[in-house]
N, C-alpha and C positions, 0 to 999 in steps of 0.2 A: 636608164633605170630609175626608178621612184624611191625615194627617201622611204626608210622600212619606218615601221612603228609595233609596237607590243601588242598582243602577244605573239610569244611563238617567232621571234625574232630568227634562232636560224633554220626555224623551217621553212619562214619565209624569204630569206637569205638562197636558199638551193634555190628556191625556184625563180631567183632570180637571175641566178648566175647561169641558169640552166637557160633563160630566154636568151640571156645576155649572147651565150650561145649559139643559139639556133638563131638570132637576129642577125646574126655577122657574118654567118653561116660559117663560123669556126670547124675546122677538123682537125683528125689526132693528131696530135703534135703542135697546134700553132699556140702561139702565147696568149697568155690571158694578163690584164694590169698587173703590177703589185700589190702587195697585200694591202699598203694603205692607201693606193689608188681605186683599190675596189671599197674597201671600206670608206673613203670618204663618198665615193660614189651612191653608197646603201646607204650611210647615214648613220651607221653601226660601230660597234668598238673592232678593233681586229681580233680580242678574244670571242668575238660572237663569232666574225666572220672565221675564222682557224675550226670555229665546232662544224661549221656548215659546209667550207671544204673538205674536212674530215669526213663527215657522211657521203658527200659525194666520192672522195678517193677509194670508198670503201667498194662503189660501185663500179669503179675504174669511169667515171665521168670526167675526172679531172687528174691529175699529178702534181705533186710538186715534188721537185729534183734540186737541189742543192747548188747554186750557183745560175742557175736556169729558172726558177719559180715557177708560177702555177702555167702547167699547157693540158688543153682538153688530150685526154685518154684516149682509152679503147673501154667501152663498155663487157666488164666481164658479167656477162649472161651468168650465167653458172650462180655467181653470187646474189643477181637481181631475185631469181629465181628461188634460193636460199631464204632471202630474207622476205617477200612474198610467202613462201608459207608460212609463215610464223604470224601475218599480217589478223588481225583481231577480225575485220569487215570480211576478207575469205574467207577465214575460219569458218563462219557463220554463213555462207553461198549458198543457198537454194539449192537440192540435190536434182530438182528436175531443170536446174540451168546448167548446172554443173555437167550432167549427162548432155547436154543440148549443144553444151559449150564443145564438146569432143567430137561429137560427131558433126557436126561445122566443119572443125580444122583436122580432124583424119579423113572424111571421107574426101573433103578437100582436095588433100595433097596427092591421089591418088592416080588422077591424069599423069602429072608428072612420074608419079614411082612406075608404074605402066608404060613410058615413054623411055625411061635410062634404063628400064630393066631389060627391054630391046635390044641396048646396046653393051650393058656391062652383066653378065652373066652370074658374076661375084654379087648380086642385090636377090635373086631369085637363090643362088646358092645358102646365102646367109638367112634367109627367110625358111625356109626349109629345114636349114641346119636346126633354127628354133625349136619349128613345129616338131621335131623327131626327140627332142631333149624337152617338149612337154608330156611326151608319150612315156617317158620315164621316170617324172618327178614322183616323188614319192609323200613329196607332204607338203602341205597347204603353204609356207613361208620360200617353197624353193618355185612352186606353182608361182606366185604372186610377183616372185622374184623374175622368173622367167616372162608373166605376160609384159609387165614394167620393160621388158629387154625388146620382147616382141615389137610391141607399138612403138617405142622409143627410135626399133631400127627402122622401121615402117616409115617415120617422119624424117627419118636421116637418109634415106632412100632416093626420099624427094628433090635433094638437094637445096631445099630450102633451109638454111638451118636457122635463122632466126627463128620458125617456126617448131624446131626442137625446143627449142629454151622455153616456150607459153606451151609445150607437149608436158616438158617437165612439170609446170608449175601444174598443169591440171591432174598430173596423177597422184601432187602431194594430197589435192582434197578427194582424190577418185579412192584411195587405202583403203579408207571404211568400206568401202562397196565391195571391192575384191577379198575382205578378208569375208564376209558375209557367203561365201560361195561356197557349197557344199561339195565333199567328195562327185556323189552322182554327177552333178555340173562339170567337172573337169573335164571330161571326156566331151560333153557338147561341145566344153569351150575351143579343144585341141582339134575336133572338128571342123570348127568354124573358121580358125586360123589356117585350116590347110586348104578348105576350100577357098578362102582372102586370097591365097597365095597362088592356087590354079587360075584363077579366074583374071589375077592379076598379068601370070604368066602368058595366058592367052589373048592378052590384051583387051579381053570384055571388062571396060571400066564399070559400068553400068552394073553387071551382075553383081561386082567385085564392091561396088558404092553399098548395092542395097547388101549383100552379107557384112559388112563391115558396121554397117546402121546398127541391123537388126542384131551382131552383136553387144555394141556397145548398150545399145535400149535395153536388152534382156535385165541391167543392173535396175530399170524402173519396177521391176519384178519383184525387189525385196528392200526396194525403201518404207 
């Protein structure tokens, strides 16, 4: 690791510990130096180095445990994803990447949901369950609540779940589009999700690819 220098010391602090990491090919649980063996390592005070593990424990990148000191984590997704919406550069994402970005990684994972839903019964049952509890929402926040539930299960389907957590992170910037959706629109929408979910059941990926596009594109409609 390279002697740090100003500015922005423990920002670039993580991302050194974070090579340091993947260089050794450390996993959860194995040790990491001591604090002032990392710090002389960076070239840093140990209160810089303490900010920069801090941000990382916040990610679950790393731990420190009392008697034991710092050992790489478990990354909790949940929180990356968290603090990614808040992030100033997404805020500000191209709405026509943002849509381009979705339909990439949902129509995506769809071989897969097509392939376990063959085998586990409870993926097509829960998918359904959805579509039937859109056919009853009653107002735009329980709607939005529901599609959020839909595609969410859609990606958990797949068994991919890394690819839930970058599911999540793109519906924090997709809000503005789905509040944009007028009453008339519901019922295309609740259409659309039940033909996903035939097409998916009969195992036509293809059909199932392009209704799931041409839903998600519809939001290019009212940017």
């Amino acid at each position: 690791m390279k002697t740090l220098r100003r500015p922005k010391i423990r920002d670039q602090a993580t991302e050194q510990i974070k090579k340091y990491i993947v260089e050794r090919k450390l996993t959860s649980g194995d040790r990491l130096p001591t604090e002032t063996q990392l710090a002389e390592t960076l070239g840093i005070s140990r209160l810089s180095l303490r900010e920069a593990t801090k941000a990382l424990e916040f990610l679950g990148i790393v731990e420190s445990k009392p008697g034991v000191g710092l050992t790489v984590g478990r990354i909790d997704m949940g929180r990356v994803t968290e603090h990614l919406g808040f992030h100033a550069g997404l805020l500000d994402v191209d709405p026509q990447q943002l849509i381009d970005s979705r339909v990439i990684l949902e129509t995506g994972v769809l071989p897969h949901v097509a392939r376990r839903m063959k085998v586990d019964p409870a993926i097509e049952a829960r998918l359904r369950e959805l579509v039937e509890r859109f056919r009853s929402a009653s107002d735009l926040k329980l709607w939005i609540d529901l599609d959020i539930e839909f595609h969410r299960s859609l990606l958990d389907a797949s068994g991919l779940q890394p690819l839930v957590a970058f599911g999540d992170l793109l519906h924090v910037f997709f809000q503005r589009f789905r509040e944009s959706v007028q009453r008339a629109e519901w019922r295309k929408g609740v259409e659309s999700h039940q033909r996903l979910v035939e097409e998916l059941a009969r195992g036509h990926v293809e059909a199932a690819t392009a209704e799931l596009r041409k839903h998600i594109e519809s939001h290019k409609e009212r940017i």
